[in-house]
PLY file of the C-alpha trace (Angstrom):
ply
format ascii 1.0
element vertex 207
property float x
property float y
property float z
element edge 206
property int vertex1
property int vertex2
end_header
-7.71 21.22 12.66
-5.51 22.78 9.83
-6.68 25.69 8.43
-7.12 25.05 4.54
-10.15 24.10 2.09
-10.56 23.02 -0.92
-10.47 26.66 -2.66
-7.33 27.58 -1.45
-3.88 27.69 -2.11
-1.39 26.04 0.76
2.10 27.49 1.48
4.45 24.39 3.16
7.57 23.23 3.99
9.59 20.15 2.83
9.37 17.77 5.77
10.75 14.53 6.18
7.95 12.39 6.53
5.60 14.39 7.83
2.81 14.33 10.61
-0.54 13.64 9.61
-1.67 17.23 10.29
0.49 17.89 6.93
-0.85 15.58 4.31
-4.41 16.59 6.29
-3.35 20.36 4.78
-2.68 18.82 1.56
-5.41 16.57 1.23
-8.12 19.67 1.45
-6.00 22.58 -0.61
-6.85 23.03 -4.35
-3.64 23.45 -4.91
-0.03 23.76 -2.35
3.18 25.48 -2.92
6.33 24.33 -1.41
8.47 26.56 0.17
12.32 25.33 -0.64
13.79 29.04 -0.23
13.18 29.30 3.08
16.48 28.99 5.75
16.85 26.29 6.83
16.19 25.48 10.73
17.51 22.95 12.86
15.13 20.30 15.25
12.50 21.17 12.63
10.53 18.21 10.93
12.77 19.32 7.79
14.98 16.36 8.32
12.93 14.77 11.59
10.05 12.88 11.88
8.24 10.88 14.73
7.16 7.40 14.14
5.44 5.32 17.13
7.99 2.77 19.04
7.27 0.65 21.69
8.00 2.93 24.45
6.33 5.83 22.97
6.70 8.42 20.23
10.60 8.16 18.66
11.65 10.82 16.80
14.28 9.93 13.95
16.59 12.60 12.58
18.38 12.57 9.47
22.02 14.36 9.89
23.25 16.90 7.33
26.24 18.69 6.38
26.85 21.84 8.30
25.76 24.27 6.42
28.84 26.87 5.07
26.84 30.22 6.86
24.48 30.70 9.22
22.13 30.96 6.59
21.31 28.42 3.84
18.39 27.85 2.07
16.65 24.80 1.98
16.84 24.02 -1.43
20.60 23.98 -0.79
21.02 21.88 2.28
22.94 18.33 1.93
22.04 14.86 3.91
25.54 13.93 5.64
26.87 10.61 4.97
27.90 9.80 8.74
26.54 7.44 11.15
24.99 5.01 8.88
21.51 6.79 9.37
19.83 4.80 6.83
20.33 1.52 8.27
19.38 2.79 11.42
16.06 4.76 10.49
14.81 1.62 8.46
15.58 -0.71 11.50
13.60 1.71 13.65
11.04 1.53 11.47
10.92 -1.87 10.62
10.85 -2.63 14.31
7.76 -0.17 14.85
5.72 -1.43 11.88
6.85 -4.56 11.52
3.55 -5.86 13.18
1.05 -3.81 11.53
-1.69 -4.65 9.12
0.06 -3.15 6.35
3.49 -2.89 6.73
4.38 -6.12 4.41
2.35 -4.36 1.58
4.44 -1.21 1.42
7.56 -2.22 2.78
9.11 -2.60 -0.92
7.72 1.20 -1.74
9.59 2.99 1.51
12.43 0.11 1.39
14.67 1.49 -1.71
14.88 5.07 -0.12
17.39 3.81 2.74
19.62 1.79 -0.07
20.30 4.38 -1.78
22.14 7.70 -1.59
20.27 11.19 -2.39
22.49 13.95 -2.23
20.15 17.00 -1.10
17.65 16.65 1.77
14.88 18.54 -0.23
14.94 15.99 -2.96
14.85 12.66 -0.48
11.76 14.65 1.37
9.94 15.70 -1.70
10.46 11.91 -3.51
9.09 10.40 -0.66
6.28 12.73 0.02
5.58 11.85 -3.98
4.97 8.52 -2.67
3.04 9.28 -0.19
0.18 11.31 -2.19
0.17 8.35 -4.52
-0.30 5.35 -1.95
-2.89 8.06 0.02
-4.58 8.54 -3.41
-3.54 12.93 -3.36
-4.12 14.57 -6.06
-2.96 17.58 -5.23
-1.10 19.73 -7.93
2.19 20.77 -6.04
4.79 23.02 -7.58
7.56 24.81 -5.63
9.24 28.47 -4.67
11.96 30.24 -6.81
12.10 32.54 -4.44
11.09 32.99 -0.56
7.28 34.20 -0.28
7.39 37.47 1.90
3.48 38.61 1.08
0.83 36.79 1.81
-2.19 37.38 -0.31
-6.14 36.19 1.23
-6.17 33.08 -0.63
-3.03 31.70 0.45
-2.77 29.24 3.88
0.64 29.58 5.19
1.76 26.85 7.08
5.26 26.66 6.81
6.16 27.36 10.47
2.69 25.87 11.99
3.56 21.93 11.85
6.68 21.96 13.78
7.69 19.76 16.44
8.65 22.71 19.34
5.34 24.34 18.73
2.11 22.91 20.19
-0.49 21.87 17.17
-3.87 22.20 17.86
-4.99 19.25 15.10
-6.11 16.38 16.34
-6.12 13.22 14.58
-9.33 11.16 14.60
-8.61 8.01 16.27
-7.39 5.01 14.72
-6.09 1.51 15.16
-2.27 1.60 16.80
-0.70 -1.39 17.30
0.71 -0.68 20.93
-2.58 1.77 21.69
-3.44 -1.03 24.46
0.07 0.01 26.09
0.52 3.12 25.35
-3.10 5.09 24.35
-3.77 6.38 20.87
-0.78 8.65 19.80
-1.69 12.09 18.57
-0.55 13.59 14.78
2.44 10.91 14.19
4.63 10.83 11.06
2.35 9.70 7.86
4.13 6.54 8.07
2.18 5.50 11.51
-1.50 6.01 9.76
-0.39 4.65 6.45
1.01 1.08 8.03
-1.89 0.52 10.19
-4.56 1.68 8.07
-3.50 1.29 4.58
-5.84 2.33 2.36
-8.43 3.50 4.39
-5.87 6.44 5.17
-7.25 8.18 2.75
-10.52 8.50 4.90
-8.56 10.10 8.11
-7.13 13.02 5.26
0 1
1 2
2 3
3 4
4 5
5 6
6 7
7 8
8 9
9 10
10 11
11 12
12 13
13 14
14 15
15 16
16 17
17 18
18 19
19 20
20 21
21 22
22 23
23 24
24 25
25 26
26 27
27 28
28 29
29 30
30 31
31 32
32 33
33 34
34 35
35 36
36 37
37 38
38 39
39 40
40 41
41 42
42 43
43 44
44 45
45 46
46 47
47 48
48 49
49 50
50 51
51 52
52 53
53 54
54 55
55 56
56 57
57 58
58 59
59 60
60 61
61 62
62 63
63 64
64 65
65 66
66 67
67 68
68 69
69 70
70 71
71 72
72 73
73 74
74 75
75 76
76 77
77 78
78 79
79 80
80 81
81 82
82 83
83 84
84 85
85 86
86 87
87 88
88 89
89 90
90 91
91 92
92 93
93 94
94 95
95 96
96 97
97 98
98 99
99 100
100 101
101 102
102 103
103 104
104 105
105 106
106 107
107 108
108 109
109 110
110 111
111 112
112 113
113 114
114 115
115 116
116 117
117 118
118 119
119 120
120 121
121 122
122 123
123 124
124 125
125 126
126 127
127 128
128 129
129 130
130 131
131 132
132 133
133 134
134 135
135 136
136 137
137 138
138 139
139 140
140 141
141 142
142 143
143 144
144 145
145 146
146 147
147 148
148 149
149 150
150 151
151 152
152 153
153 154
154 155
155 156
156 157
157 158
158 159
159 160
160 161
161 162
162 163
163 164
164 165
165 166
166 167
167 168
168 169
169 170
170 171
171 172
172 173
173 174
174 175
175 176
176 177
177 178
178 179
179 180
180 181
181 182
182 183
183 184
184 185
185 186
186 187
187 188
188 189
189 190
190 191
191 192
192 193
193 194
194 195
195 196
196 197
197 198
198 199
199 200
200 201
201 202
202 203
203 204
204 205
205 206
């Protein structure tokens, strides 16, 4: 499980639709800072995430504009406007969830997001993770980084570079209904979007 409680103070990342393990962290911090001074790193969950398809996990990636150094911040970093990626990540999605218990009832919430253009990749994560807390009913008070975090003091949980997909996790999600488990087993630590769609409100209760 993630390392937090409800005392403490959580350091994370802005993620595009995180895994569970995330808004697990957020659930059970008092209060979480997000880190948007950080550089930003490629095949990170920063602009992926990994919904459930029929053949297994999928991971969907949202393209951005090569950054101008090696180095750019996150805060800074731009979604690119190539390969119609909107219309493909809400077909993907809509072909995932289409089926489950509760993908009718939030479909008009996560819907709008892939109409419409937002220019900087921090500000489409951190609206939809907004939307998240509030169907998920978390309360946590969130405020962000003006500049990069360097020391780590006793009360602060960094997990900025712990929930990332090329580094093993050891949470585990407690078990619950998938629509293609039959086929394909229960799928560990998905994007939010997998619990939230089969679960709906109960969610909550798996945070």
């Amino acid at each position: 499980m993630t390392s937090s409680d409800s005392s403490s103070v959580t350091l994370l990342s802005s993620l595009y639709l995180a895994p569970i393990e995330y808004y697990y962290a957020l659930n059970r911090c008092n209060k979480a800072i997000i880190e948007i001074n950080d550089n930003y790193q490629k095949q990170s969950y920063r602009n992926r995430c990994i919904i459930a398809g029929a053949n297994g996990p999928l991971p969907l990636s949202i393209p951005i504009e090569k950054p101008k150094s090696t180095k750019s911040l996150m805060k800074d970093i731009r979604i690119a406007e190539h390969g119609n990626w909107r219309h493909l990540h809400w077909n993907a999605i809509t072909s995932a969830y289409n089926s489950t218990p509760f993908f009718q009832y939030y479909e008009d919430d996560f819907r709008p997001f892939y109409e419409k253009k937002i220019t900087f990749l921090h500000d489409f994560n951190e609206q939809l993770r907004t939307l998240i807390c509030r169907l998920t009913g978390i309360e946590t008070e969130i405020t962000y980084t003006e500049t990069y975090i360097t020391e780590i003091s006793e009360s602060l949980v960094d997990l900025r570079e712990t929930i990332h997909p090329k580094r093993p996790s050891e949470f585990i999600t407690r078990p619950y209904y998938q629509v293609f488990s039959d086929k394909l087993g229960f799928q560990n630590n998905l994007s939010i979007l997998d619990l939230l769609f089969n679960m709906g409100n109960e969610s909550t209760f798996y945070l």
